[in-house]
Backbone as ProteinMPNN parsed JSONL, in Angstrom:
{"seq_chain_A": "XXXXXXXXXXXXXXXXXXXXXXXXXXXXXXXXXXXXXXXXXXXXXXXXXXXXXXXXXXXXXXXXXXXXXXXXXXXXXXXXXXXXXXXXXXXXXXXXXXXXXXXXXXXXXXXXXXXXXXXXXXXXXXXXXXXXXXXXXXXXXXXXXXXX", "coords_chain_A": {"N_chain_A": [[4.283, 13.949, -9.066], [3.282, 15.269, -7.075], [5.439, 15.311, -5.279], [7.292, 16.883, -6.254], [5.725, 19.245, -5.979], [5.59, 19.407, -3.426], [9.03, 19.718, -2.741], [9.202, 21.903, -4.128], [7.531, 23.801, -2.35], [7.806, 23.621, 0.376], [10.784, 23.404, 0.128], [14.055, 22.254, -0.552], [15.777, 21.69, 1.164], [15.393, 21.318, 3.061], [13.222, 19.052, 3.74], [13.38, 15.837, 4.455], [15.838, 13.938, 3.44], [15.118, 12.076, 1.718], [13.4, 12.746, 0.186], [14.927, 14.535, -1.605], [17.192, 12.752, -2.06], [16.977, 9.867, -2.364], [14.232, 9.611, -3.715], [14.915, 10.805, -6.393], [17.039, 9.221, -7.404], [16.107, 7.038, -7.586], [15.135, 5.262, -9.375], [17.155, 5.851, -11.662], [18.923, 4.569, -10.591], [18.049, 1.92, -10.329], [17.612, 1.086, -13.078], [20.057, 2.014, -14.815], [21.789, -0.146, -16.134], [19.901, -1.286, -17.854], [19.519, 0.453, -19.386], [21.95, 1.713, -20.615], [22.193, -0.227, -21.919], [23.299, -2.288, -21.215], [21.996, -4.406, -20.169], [20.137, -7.059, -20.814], [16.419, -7.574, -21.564], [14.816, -10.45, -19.56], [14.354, -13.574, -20.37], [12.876, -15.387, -18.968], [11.239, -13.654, -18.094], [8.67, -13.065, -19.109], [7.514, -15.377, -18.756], [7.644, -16.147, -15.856], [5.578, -13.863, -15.254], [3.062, -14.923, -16.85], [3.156, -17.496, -15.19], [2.425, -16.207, -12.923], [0.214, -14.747, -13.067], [-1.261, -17.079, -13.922], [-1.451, -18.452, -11.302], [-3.079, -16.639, -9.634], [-5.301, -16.307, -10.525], [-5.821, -18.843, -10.102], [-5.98, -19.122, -7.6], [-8.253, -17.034, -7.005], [-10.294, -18.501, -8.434], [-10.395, -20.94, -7.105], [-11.129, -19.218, -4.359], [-13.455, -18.135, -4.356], [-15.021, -20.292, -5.281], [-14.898, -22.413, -3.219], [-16.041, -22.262, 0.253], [-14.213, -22.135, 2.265], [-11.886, -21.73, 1.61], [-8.765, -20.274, 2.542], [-6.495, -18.658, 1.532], [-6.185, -15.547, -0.225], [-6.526, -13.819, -2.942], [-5.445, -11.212, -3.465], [-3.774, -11.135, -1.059], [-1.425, -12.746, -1.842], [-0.854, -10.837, -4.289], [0.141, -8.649, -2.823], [2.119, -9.825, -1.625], [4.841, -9.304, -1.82], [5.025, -6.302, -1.928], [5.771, -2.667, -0.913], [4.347, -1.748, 0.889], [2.295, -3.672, 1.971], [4.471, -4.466, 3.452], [5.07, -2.178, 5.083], [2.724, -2.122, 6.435], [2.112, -4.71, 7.791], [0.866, -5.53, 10.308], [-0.905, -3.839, 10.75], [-2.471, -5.039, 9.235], [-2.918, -7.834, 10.103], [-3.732, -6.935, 12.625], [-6.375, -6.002, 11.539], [-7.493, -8.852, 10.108], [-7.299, -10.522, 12.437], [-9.314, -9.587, 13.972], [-11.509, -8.992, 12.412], [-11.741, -12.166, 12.491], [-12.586, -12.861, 14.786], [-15.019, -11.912, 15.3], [-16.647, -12.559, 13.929], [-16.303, -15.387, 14.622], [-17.288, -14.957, 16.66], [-19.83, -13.97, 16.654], [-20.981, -14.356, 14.699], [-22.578, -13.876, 11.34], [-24.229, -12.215, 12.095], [-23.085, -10.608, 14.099], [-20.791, -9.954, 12.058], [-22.488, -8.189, 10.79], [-23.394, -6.156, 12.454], [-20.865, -5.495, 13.824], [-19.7, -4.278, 10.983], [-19.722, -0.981, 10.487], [-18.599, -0.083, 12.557], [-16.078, -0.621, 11.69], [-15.854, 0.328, 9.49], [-15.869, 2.919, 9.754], [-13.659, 3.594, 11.631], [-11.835, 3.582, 9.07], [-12.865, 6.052, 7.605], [-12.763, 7.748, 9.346], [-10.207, 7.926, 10.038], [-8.701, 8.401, 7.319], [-10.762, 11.032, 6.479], [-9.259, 12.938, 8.674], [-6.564, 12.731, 7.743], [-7.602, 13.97, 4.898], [-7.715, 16.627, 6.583], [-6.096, 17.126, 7.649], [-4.132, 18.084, 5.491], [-5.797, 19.978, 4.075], [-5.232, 21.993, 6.711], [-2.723, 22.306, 6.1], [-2.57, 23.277, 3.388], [-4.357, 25.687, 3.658], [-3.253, 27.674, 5.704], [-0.642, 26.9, 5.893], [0.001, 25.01, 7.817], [2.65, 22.801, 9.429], [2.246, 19.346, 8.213], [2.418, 16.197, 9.727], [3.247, 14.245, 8.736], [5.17, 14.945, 6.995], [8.581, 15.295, 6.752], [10.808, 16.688, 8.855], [13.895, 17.66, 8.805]], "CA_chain_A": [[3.875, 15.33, -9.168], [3.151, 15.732, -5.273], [6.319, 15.357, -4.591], [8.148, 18.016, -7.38], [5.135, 20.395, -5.324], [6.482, 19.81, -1.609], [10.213, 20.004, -2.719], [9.363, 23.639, -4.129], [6.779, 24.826, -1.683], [9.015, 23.676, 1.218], [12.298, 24.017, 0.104], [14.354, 20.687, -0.741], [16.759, 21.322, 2.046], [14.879, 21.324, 4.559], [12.649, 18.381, 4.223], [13.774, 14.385, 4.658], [16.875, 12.931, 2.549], [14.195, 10.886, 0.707], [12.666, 13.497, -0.897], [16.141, 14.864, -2.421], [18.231, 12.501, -2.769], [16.418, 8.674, -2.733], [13.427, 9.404, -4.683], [15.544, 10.879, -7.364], [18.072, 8.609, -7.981], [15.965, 5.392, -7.464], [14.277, 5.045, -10.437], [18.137, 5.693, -12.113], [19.812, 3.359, -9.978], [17.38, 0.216, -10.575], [17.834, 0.909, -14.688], [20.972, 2.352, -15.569], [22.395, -0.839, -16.606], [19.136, -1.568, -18.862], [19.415, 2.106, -20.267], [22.987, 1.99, -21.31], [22.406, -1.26, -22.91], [24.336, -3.534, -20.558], [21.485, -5.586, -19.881], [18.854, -7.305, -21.772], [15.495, -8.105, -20.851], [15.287, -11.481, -19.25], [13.612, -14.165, -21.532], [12.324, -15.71, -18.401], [10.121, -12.557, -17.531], [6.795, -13.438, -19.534], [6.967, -17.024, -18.179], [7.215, -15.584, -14.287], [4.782, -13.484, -15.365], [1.89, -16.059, -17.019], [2.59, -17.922, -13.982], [1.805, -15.41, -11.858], [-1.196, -14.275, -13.617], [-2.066, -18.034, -13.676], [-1.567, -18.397, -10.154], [-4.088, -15.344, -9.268], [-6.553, -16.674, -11.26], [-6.206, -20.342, -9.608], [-6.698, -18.492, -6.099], [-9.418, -16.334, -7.358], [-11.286, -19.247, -8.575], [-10.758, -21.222, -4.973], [-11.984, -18.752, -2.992], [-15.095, -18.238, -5.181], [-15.938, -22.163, -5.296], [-14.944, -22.956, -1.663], [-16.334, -20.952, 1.539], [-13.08, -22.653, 3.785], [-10.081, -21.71, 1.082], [-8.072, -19.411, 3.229], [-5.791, -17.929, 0.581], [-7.007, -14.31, -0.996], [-5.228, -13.484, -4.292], [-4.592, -9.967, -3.352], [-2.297, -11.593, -0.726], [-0.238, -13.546, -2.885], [-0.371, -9.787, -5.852], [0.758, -7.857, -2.32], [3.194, -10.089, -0.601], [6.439, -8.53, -2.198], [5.135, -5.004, -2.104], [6.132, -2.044, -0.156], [2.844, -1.646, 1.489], [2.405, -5.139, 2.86], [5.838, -4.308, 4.625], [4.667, -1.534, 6.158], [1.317, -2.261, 7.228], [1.377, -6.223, 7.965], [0.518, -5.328, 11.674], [-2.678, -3.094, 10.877], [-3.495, -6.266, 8.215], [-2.908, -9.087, 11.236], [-4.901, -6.887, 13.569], [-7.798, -6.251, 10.897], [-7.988, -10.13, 9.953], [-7.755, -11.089, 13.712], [-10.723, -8.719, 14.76], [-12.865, -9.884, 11.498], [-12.034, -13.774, 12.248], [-12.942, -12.974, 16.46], [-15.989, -10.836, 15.449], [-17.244, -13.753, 12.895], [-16.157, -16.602, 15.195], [-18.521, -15.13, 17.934], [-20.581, -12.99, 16.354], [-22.119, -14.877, 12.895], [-22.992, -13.104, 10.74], [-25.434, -11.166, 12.332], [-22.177, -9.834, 14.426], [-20.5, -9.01, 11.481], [-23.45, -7.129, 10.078], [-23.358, -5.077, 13.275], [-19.706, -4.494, 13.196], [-18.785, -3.313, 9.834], [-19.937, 0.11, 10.043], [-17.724, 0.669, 13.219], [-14.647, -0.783, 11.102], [-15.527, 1.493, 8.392], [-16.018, 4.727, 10.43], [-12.252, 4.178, 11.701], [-11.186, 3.739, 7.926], [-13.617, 7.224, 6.964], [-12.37, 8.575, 10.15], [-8.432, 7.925, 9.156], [-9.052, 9.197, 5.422], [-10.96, 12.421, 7.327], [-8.316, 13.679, 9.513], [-5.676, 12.69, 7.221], [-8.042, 15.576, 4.434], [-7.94, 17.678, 7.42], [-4.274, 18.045, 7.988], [-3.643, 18.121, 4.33], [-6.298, 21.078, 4.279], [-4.939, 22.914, 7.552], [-1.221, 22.519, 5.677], [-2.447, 24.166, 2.259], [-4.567, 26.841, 3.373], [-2.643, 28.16, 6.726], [0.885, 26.576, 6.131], [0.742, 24.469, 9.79], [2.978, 21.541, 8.854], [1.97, 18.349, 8.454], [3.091, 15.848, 10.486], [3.864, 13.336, 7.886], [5.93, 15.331, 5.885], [9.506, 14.53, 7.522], [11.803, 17.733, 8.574], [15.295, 17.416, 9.47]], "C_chain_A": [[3.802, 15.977, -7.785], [4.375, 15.786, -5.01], [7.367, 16.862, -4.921], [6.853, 19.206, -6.131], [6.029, 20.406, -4.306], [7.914, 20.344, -2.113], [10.244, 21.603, -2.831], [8.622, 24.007, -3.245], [7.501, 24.491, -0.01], [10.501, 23.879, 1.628], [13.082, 22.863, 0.475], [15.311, 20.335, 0.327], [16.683, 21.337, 3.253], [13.596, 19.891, 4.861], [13.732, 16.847, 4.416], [14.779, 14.21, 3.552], [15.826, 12.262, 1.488], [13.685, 11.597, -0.153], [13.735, 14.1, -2.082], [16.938, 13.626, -2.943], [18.071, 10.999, -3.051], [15.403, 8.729, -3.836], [13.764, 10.361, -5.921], [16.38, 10.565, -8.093], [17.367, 7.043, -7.94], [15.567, 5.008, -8.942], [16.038, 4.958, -11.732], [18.945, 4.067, -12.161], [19.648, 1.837, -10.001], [17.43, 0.298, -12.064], [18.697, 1.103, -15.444], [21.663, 1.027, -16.738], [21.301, -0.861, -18.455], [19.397, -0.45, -19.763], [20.607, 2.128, -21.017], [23.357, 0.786, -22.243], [23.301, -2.286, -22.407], [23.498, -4.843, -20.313], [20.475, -6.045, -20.754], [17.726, -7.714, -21.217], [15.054, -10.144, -20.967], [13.715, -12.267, -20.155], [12.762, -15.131, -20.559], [10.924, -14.7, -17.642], [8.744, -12.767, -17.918], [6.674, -14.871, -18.721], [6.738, -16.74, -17.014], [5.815, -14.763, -14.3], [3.382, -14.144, -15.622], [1.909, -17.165, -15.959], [2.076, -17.441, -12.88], [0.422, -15.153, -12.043], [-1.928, -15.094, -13.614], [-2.857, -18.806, -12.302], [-2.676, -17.785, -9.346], [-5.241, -15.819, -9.547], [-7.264, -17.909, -10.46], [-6.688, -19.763, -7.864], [-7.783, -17.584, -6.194], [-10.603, -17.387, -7.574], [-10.778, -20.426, -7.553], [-11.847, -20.638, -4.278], [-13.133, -18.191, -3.597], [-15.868, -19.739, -5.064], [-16.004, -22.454, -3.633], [-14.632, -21.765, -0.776], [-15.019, -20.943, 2.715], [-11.751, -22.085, 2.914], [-9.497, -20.447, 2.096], [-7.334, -18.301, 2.516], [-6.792, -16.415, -0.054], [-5.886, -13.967, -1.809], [-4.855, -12.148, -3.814], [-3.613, -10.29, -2.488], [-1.152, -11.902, -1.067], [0.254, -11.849, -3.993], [0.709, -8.807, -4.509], [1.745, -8.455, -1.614], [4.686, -9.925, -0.406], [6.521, -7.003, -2.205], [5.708, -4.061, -0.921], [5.003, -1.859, 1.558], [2.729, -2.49, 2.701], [3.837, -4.931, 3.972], [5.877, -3.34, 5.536], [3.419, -1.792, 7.111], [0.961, -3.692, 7.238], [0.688, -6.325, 9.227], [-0.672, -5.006, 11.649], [-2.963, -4.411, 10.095], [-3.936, -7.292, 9.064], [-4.038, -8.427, 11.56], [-6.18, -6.836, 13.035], [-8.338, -7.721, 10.871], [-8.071, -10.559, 11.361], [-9.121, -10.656, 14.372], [-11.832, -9.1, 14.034], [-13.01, -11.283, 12.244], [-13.116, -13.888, 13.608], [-14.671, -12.549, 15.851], [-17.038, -11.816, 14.698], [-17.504, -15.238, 13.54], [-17.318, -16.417, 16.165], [-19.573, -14.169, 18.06], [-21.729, -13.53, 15.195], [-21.949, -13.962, 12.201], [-23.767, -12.068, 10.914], [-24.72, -10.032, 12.884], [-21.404, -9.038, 13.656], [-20.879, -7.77, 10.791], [-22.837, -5.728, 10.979], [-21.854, -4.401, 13.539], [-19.028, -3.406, 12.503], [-18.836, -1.844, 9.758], [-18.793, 0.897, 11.12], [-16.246, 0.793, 12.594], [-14.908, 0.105, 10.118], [-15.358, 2.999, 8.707], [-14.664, 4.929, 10.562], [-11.566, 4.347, 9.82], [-11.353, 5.439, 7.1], [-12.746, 7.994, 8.01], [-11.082, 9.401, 9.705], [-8.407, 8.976, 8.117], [-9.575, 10.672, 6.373], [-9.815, 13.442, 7.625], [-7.339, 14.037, 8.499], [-6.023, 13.935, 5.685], [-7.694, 16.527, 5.467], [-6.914, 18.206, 7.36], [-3.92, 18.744, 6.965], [-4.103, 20.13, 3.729], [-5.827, 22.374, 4.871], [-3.558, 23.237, 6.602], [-1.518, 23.736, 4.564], [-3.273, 25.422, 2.456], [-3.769, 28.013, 4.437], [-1.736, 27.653, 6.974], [1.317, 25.756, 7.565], [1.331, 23.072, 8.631], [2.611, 20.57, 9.12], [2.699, 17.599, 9.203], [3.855, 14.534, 9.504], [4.578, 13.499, 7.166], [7.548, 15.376, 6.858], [10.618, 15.979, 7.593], [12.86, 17.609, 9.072], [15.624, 18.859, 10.602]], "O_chain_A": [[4.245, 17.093, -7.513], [4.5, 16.662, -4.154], [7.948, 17.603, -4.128], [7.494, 20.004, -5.448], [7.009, 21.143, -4.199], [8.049, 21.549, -1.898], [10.877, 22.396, -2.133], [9.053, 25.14, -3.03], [7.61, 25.489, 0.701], [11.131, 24.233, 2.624], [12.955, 22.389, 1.604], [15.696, 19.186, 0.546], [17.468, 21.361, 4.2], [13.127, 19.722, 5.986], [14.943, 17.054, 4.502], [14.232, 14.444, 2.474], [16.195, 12.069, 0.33], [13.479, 11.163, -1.286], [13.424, 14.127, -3.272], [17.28, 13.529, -4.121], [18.854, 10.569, -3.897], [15.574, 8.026, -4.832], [12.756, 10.733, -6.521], [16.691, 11.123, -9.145], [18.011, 6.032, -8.221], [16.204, 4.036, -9.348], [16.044, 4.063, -12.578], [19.29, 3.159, -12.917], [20.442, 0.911, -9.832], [17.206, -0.846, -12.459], [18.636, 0.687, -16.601], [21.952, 1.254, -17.913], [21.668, -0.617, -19.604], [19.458, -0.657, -20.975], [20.472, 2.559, -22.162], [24.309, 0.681, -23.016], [23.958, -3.035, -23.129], [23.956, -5.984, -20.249], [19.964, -5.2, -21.488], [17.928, -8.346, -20.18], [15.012, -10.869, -21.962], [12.607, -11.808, -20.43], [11.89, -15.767, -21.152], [9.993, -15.041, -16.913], [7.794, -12.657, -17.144], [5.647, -15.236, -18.149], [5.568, -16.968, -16.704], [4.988, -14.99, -13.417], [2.525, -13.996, -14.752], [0.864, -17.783, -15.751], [1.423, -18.042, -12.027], [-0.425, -15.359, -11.174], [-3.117, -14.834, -13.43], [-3.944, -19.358, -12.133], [-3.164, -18.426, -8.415], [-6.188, -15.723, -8.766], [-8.451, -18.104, -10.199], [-7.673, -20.122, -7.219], [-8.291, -17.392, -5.089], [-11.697, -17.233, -7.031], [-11.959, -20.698, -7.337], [-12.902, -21.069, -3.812], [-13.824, -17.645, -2.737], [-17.033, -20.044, -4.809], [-17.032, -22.667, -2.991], [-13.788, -20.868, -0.774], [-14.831, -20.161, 3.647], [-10.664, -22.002, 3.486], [-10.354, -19.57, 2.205], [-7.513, -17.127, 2.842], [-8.008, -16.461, -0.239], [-4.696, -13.853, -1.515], [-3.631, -12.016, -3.789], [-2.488, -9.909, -2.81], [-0.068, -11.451, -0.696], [1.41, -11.689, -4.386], [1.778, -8.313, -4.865], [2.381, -7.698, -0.88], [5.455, -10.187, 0.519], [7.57, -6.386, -2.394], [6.128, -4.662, 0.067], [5.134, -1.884, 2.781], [2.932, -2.255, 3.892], [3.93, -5.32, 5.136], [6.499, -3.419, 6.595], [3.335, -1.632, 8.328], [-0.144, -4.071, 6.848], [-0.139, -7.233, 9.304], [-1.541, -5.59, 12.296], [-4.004, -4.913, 10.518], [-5.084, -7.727, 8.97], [-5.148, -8.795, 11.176], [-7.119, -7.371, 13.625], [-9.4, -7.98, 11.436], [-9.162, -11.092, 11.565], [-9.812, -11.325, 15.141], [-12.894, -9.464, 14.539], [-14.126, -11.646, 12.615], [-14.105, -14.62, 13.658], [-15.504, -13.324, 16.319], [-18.236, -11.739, 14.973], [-18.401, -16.031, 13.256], [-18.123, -17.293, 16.481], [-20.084, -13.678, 19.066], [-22.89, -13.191, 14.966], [-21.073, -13.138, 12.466], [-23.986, -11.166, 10.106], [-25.049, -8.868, 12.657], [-21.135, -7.874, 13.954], [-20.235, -6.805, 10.38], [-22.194, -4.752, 10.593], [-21.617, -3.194, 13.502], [-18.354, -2.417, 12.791], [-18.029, -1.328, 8.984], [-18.23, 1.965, 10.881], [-15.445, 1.714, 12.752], [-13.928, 0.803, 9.857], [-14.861, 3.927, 8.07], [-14.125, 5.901, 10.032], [-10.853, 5.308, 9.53], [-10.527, 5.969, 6.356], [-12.006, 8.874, 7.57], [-10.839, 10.542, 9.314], [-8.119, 10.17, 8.204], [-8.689, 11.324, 6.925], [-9.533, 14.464, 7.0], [-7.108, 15.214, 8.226], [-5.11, 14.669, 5.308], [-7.232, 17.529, 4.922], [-6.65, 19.382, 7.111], [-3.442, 19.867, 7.122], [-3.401, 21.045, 3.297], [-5.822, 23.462, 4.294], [-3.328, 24.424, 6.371], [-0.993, 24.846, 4.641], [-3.094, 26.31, 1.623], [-3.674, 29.17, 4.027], [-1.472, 27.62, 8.175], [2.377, 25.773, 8.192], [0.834, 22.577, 7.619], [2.462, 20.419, 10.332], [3.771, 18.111, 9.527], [4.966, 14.066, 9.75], [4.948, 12.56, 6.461], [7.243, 15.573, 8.035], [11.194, 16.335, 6.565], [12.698, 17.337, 10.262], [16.67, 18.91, 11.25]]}, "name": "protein", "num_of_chains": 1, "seq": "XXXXXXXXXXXXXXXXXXXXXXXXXXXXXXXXXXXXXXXXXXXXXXXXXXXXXXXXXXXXXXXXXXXXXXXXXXXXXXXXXXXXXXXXXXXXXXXXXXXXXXXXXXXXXXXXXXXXXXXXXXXXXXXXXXXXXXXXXXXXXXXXXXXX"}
């Protein structure tokens, strides 16, 4: 829906390729086959699936029983996503700054921490209202929105 807005309130030929002509043909281009009936759905898909789901579960109940398991299931649900591929760098540097801040801090360090790690997260989120704000009521462009 955000996106059908920008295209009309910017004008489709003036923002990024991605907005015209990728994120309208992707969603085609990964199903046509299924759509026209060329393909069938694969009879191995529930089984990948109940192992996955079993999988999640078996790392969920790990790192609930034992304080040392390393593994976190959302790792394993995000390690094929888009996300994770953009932001493995901010994830490293978060887990490196928790492990440092824990290793020589205790607990008592992380107490005193968390509120600074959350301020940058409130901060982020903030600004990122702000722009969004300055864009829709006084038209300054965002900077994230991509213009050729």
């Amino acid at each position: 829906m955000i996106q059908l807005w920008i295209v009309h309130r910017r004008g489709a030929l003036l923002l990024n390729p991605h907005y015209t002509e990728w994120f309208g043909t992707l969603f085609f281009n990964e199903h046509a086959a299924f759509l026209n009936g060329e393909e069938r759905p694969s009879s191995a898909a529930p089984v990948c699936f109940l192992l996955g789901g079993a999988f999640t579960v078996f790392l969920s109940a790990m790192r609930l029983r034992f304080w040392w398991w390393p593994f976190h299931p959302l790792g394993f649900v995000m390690a094929g996503s888009w996300s994770l591929i953009v932001y493995w760098f901010a994830i490293f540097l978060a887990w490196l700054a928790k492990s440092l801040v824990v290793h020589y801090g205790g607990l008592s360090g992380y107490a005193k921490a968390r509120p600074f790690f959350l301020g940058l997260v409130v901060g982020e989120m903030g600004i990122a209202v702000l722009v969004t704000l300055l864009d829709a009521i006084w038209h300054i462009p965002a900077p994230f929105i991509a213009f050729d």
